[in-house]
SESE-757287 format. One line per 3 residues: number of its first residue (from 0); their letters; for each residue x, y, z of C-alpha. Coordinates in pm, whole numbers, plus 32768, in hexadecimal, padded with zeros to 4 digits. Layout:
BEGIN
NUM> a> X Y Z; ...;
REM end
This chain:
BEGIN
0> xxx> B620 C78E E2E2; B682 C6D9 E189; B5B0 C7AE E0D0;
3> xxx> B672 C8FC E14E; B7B9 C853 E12B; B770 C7CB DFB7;
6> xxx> B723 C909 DF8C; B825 C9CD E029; B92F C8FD DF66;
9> xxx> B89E C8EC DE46; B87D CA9F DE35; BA17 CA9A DEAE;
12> xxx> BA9F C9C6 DDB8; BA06 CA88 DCAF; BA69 CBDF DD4D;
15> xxx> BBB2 CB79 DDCE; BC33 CAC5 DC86; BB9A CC03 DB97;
18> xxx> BC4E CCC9 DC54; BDA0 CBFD DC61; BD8F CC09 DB0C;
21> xxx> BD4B CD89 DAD6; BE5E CDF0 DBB0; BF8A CCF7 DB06;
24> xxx> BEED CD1F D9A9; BE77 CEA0 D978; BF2B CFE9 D9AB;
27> xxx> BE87 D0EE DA92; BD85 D173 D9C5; BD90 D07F D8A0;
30> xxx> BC27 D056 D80D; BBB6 CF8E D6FE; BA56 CF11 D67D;
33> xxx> B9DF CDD8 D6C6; B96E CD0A D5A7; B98D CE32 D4E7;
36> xxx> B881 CEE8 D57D; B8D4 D05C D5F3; B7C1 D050 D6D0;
39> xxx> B86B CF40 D7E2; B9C2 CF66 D80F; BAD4 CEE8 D8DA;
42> xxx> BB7D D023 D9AA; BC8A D00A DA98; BC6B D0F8 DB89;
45> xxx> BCDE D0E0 DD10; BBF6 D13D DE06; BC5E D1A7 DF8E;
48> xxx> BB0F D1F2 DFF7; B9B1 D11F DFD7; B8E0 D0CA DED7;
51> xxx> B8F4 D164 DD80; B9F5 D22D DDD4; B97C D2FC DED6;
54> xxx> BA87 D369 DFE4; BAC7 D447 E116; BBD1 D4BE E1FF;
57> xxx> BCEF D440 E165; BDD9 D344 E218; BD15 D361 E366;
60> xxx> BBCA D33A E280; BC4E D1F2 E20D; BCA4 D15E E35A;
63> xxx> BB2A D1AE E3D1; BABA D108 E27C; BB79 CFD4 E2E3;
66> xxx> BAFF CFB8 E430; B99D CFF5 E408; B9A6 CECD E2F7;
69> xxx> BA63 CDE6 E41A; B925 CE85 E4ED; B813 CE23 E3D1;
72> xxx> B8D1 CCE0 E36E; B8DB CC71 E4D5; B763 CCF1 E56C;
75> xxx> B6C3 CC35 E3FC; B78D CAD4 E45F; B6FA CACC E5CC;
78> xxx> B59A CB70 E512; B5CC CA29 E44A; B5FA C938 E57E;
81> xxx> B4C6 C9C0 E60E; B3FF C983 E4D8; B461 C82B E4B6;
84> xxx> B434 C7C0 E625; B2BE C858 E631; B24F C7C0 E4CA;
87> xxx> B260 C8E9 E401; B2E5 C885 E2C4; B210 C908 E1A2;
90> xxx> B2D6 C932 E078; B22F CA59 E03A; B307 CB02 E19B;
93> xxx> B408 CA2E E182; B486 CA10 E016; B479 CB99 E009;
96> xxx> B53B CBDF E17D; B64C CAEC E114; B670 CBA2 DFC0;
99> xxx> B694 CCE6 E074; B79E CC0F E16F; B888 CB99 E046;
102> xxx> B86D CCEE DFCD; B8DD CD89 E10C; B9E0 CC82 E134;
105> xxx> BA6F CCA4 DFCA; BAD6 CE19 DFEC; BB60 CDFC E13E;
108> xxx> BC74 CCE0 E0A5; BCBF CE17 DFA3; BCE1 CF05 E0AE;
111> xxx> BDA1 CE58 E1DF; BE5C CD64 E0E7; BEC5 CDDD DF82;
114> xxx> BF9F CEE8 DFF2; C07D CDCD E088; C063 CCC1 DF6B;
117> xxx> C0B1 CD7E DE2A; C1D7 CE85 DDE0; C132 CF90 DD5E;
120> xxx> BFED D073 DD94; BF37 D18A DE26; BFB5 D241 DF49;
123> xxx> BF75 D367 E023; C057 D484 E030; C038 D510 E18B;
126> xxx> C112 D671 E12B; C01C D6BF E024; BEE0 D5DF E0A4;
129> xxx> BEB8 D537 DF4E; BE9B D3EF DECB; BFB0 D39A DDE4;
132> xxx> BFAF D2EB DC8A; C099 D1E5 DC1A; C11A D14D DABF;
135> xxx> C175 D042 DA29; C0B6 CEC9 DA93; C0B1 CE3A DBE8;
138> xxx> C13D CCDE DC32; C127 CC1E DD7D; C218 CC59 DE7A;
141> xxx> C296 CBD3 DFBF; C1B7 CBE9 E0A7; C1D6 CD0E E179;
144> xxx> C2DD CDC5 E08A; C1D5 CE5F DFC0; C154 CFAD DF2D;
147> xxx> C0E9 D03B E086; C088 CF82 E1C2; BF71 CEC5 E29A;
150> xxx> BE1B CF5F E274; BEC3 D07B E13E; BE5F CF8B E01E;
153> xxx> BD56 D043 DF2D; BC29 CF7D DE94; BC35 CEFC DD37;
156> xxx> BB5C CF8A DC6E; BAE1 CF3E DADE; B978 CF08 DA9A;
159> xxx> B91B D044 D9C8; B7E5 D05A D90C; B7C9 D19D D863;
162> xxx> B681 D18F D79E; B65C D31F D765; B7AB D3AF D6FC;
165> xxx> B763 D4EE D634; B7A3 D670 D631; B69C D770 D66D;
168> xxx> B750 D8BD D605; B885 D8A5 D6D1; B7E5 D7D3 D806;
171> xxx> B853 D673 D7F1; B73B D565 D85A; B795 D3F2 D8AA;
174> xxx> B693 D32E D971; B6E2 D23C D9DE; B849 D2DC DA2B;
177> xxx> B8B1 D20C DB80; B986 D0F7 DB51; B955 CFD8 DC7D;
180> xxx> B9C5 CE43 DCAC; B8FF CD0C DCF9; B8BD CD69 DE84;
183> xxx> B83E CEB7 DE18; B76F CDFB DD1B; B6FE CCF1 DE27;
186> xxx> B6B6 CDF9 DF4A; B5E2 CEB4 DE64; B515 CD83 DDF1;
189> xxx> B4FC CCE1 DF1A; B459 CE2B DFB3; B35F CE68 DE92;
192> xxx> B30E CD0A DEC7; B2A5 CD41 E03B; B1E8 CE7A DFD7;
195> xxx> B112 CDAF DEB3; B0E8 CC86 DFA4; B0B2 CD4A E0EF;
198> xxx> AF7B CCB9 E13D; B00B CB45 E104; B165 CB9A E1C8;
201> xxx> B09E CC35 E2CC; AF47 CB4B E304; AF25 CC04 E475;
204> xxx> AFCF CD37 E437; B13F CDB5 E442; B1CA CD1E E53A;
207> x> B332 CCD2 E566;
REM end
């Protein structure tokens, strides 16, 4: 169990203090180049949905989002206890699961929290069914008096690494165009790692 929480610490402190500082130090949209480099930028952008932006069913859509994380966050700890208590812990299972964990746990803060804690942000408009920008740059608030309420926070966002931006005619093509956080970044590792170490995680099969 040290191992996941060393882990799982280690991944939210860097996600939760990245995005602290994108949200009280960058306008909506802002985007500059890190270490001059055009290729990896920093771009704030708020997310309401999952992973690299990708969203569904407005306000409704959101609440689902949160509680199949609380789901996932909650099945994975009890996964964990069972693990520990029958000797499976293989750093090749357990390093990645806990990686995927944090990264699960790092977005739901955004979503169930931020909305409460800063004074400004994204929200839904429910007569037109959109998600709303904001200006200006958000500060911490009391909490509770914030932007929008329990479980309306949207994810920080600001890891953008467009290494193709060019014009063909008048098509525009940016790869990689999604811009994600350290728990995207963590979720996505610690699954490739389980697929390239299958065999390692697994010794007897999938078994959960």
């Amino acid at each position: 169990m040290k191992k996941i929480a060393i882990v799982t610490i280690l991944v939210l402190l860097i996600d939760q203090i990245s995005k602290i500082y994108i949200k009280t130090h960058f306008h909506l949209g802002e985007s500059i180049p890190v270490l001059g480099q055009d290729w990896f930028r920093l771009t704030f952008v708020e997310n309401p949905g999952m992973a690299y932006g990708l969203q569904f069913g407005g306000i409704l859509g959101k609440y689902a989002l949160v509680i199949l994380r609380i789901v996932m966050i909650t099945y994975m700890f009890f996964i964990f206890k069972k693990w520990i208590k029958i000797g499976r812990t293989s750093n090749y299972l357990l390093i990645p699961m806990a990686m995927i964990f944090a990264g699960a746990i790092g977005n739901l803060i955004d979503g169930m929290f931020y909305g409460m804690i800063f004074d400004s942000g994204t929200t839904f408009d429910e007569t037109t069914g959109r998600w709303i920008d904001y200006g200006g740059i958000s500060q911490f608030t009391t909490f509770g008096s914030g932007y929008s309420h329990f479980m309306k926070g949207c994810v920080v966002d600001m890891l953008h690494f467009p290494m193709v931006d060019t014009y063909i005619g008048d098509y525009h093509l940016e790869f990689f165009k999604y811009v994600f956080n350290v728990a995207d970044s963590s979720i996505t590792i610690g699954v490739i790692l389980l697929f390239l170490f299958w065999k390692k995680a697994f010794p007897n099969g999938f078994d959960l």
